[in-house]
C-alpha positions, 0 to 999 in steps of 0.5 A: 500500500505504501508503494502505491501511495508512493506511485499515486503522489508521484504521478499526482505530482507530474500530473499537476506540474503539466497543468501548471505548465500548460496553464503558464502557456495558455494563451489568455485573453491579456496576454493575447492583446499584450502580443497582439497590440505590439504586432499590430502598432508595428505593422501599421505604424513601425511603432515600438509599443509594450502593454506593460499592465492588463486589467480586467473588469466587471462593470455594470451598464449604469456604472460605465460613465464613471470609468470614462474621461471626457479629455480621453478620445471617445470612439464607439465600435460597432459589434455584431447582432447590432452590439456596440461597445467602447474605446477610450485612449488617454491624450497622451497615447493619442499624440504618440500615435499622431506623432509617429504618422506625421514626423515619424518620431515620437517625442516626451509629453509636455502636458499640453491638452487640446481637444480631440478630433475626428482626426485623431480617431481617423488616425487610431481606427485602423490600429483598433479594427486590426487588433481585434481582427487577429486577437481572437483567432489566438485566444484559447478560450472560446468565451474570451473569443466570443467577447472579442469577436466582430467588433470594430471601429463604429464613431468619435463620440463627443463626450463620455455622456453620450457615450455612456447613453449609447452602450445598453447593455447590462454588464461590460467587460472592462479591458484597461491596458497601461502601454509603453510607446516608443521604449519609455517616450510616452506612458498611457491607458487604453480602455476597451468596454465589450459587452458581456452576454445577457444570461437572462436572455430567454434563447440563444443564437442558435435559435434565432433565424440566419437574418436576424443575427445580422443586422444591416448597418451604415457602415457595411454600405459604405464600405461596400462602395467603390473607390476609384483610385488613380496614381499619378507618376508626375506632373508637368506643364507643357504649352499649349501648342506643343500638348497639340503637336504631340503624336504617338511615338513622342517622349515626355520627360519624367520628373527624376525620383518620380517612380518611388513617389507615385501619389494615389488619388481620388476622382476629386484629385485628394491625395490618399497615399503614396506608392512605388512603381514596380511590376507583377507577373509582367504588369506595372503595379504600384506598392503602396507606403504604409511609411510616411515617405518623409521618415526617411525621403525628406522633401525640403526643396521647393521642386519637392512642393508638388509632392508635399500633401499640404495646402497652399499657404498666402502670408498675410501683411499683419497690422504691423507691417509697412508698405515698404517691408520686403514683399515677394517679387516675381522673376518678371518684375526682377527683369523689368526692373534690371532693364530700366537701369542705365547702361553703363557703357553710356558716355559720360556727360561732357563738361558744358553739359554738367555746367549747365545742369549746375546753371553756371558759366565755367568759363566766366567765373574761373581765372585763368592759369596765364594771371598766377604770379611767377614763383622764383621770390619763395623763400629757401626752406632748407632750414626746417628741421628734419623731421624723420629725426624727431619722430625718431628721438 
């Protein structure tokens, strides 16, 4: 009886250390989203960031309202079966991810609060749409799955009231990851509220009709349109007689460093992204950017203007200003105003025609050289001291 006493506790032993090293393997659900968000930020972004604290809450429906900041950017997520949950991320995380989108670097906050924008939640809804995306295929827990699944970027919602009257449910999960952005530049908090499953609800999925579980919304419609998009290599001005005298077989000049900056525009001519030129199975093809090209292509020449996604700029005269402070000129009135000044191989005005400008007779009022009286009575000045000697004494 010892002996299998014995074997039992041994066995009892390795039995329970494989479930605690299997447990410790067990993809849950904050470990999935601390993988799952470094991922994503630097797929999309090229931006280092490490959940470096998950919390995970149980709140009631009419308690959601407390937990949200109106200085934080609201967004609303669409879920399925007509669902919505929850996003809230803290300003400071906010200006990170602006930050990297814009100049590619991401600096230390310095405090500064501003309101945010539809902007900012632009910017942040391709992040959350994928997290979501590829967190739940790597969860092991089918509810944790379930609790995930389907939802995605909805709206910006302007404050936490209106925020809160838009989630109905009864109970929420409330997802708080504290993440680290660009190696200890930026500390902050996103917040995610999912709706938790209504166990008072008198059937299940599986007992509602096929249509029912799928209701349409807004957002299928757009984005089930189509977007035509054309890519422009470069641009150029030609006269207008020489557009007319091209036939085929002539050659345009391309802009030099146009193939690695192919533009992608709308039918409207607004600039969505950039590409470069390259070829498929035979046939040109453009690779979009999902880099800013100027990380690492810096445009600063005034020839790079056309490629620079910024609105045209006028500088105003402000109050202060004179008339005669220096203004802009163009290469025309610069040309015309070199060809108003005088030659300067021009002859040089004679002496009668100077006398007459000074309204003066030169020959009436000078004395002539003939009436200085002869020199030869001056006095000998050999007596004056030397005065390289006295300089040097």
């Amino acid at each position: 009886m010892g002996e299998i006493a014995t074997t039992h506790t041994v066995l009892g032993r390795i039995a329970a250390a494989g479930r605690e090293e299997r447990r410790a393997r067990a993809m849950t659900l904050p470990k999935a989203m601390r993988l799952t968000l470094a991922k994503v930020a630097d797929a999309l972004m090229d931006l280092p960031i490490a959940v470096i604290g998950a919390v995970i809450d149980k709140v009631a429906g009419d308690g959601i309202e407390q937990h949200l900041s109106d200085t934080a950017l609201l967004m609303l997520l669409d879920g399925p079966a007509g669902h919505v949950g929850a996003a809230a991320f803290e300003p400071v995380v906010v200006g990170g991810l602006i930050q990297q989108q814009t100049v590619g670097i991401v600096s230390a906050d310095m405090g500064d609060e501003r309101a945010m924008t539809r902007t900012d939640a632009a910017i942040c809804a391709p992040l959350i749409d994928m997290l979501f995306e590829r967190v739940c295929p790597i969860l092991e827990n089918p509810d944790d799955a379930s609790l995930l699944e389907g939802f995605r970027f909805g709206a910006k919602a302007e404050d936490a009231r209106a925020l809160g009257m838009a989630l109905d449910a009864q109970d929420y999960a409330l997802i708080r990851l504290t993440v680290d952005i660009s190696r200890g530049a930026r500390q902050g908090e996103m917040v995610f509220v999912l709706p938790l499953p209504d166990p008072s609800a008198s059937h299940t999925d599986e007992d509602e009709p096929e249509d029912a579980k799928r209701h349409p919304q807004m957002t299928d419609a757009v984005m089930s349109l189509n977007a035509d998009l054309n890519m422009v290599l470069c641009q150029m001005h030609l006269p207008l007689n020489a557009l007319q005298a091209l036939s085929v077989g002539d050659e345009l000049p391309v802009t030099p460093g146009a193939f690695p900056n192919v533009q992608i525009v709308t039918r409207m001519g607004r600039v969505v992204g950039r590409g470069v030129v390259g070829h498929v199975d035979g046939a040109r093809a453009v690779k979009p950017l999902r880099k800013p090209s100027h990380a690492s292509q810096p445009l600063r020449r005034v020839s790079d203007e056309p490629m620079v996604e910024m609105p045209m700029v006028e500088e105003i005269a402000g109050p202060n200003r004179r008339a005669t402070d220096e203004v802009d000129v163009t290469e025309a009135e610069i040309e015309a105003a070199m060809n108003a000044l005088p030659s300067l191989d021009a002859p040089e005005p004679e002496a009668d025609g100077a006398a007459d400008i000074l309204g003066q007779n030169t020959e009436a009022q000078l004395p002539e050289v003939k009436d200085v009286p002869a020199l030869e009575d001056l006095p000998d000045l050999a007596d004056l001291p030397d005065l390289a000697a006295e300089q040097a004494r």
